[in-house]
N, C-alpha and C positions, 0 to 999 in steps of 0.2 A: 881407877886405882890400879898403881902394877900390878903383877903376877908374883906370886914367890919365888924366890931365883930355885928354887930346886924343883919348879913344876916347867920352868921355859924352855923351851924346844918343843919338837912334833915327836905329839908320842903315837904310834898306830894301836889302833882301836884292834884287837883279838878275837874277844868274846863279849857279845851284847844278851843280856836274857831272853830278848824279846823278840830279835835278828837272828837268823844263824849266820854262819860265815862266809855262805856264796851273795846273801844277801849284802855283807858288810863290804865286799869287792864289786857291787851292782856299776857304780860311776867309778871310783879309783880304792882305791885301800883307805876303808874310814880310818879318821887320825883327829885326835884333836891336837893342835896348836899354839900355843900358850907365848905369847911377847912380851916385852916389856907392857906396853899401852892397850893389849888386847889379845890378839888371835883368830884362832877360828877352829872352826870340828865341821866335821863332814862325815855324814856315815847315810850308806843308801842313796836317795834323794835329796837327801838336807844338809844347806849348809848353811851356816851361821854364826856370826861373830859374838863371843861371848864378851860380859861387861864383869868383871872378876873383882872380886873381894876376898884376900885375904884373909883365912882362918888357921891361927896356928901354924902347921907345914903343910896347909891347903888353902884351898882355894872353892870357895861358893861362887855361883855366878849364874848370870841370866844372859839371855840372846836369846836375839831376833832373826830372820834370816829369810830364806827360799826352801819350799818344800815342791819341790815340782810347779814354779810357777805361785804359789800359795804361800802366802805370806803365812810366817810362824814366829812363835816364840816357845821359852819354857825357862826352866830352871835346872840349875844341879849343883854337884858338888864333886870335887876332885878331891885325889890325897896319895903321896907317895908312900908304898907298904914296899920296905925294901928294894927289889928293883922293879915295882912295876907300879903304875898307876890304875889307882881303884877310882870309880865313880860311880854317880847316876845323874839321869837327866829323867827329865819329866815335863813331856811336851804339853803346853796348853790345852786343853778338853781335847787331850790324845795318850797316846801310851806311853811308859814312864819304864825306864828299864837303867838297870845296874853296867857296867859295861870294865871292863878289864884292859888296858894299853902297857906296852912295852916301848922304851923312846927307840926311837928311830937311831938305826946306823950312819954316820955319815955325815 
């Protein structure tokens, strides 16, 4: 299912609860991704394509992905608050944390 046109583009990931911020620059600048058909997030080790469902002016969704090698999955949920995107993800029998994005310049 698409994405909400007001969630598409790459938004960079800021602040995670759970990460701090030298953590969230470990492989490149966490960001999640949002496309028409899908996307992708990437923060730390983990990358993975989420499978989106529209809520409202958000977006719920699951993905699969790579966590160093190690297959993962979880869940979360997105939402535009003004100009920035709020979320959480909640990785399968792993940690589960809030996370804060501003879109990308550019």
């Amino acid at each position: 299912m698409p994405s909400p046109p007001s969630l598409i583009g790459r938004w960079n990931i800021g602040a995670m609860e759970v990460w701090d911020s030298e953590a969230l620059k470990l492989v490149e600048q966490a960001h999640i991704t949002f496309t028409r058909d899908g996307g992708e997030m990437l923060f730390i080790c983990v990358n993975v394509t989420p499978d989106c469902r529209t809520k409202g002016s958000g977006a719920e969704f699951t993905f699969e992905g790579d966590d160093e090698g190690d297959r993962v999955s979880a869940r979360g949920h997105a939402k535009v608050v003004k100009d920035r995107l709020q979320g959480w993800i909640c990785l399968h029998q792993g940690d589960e944390s809030g996370f804060v994005a501003r879109r990308a310049s550019g």
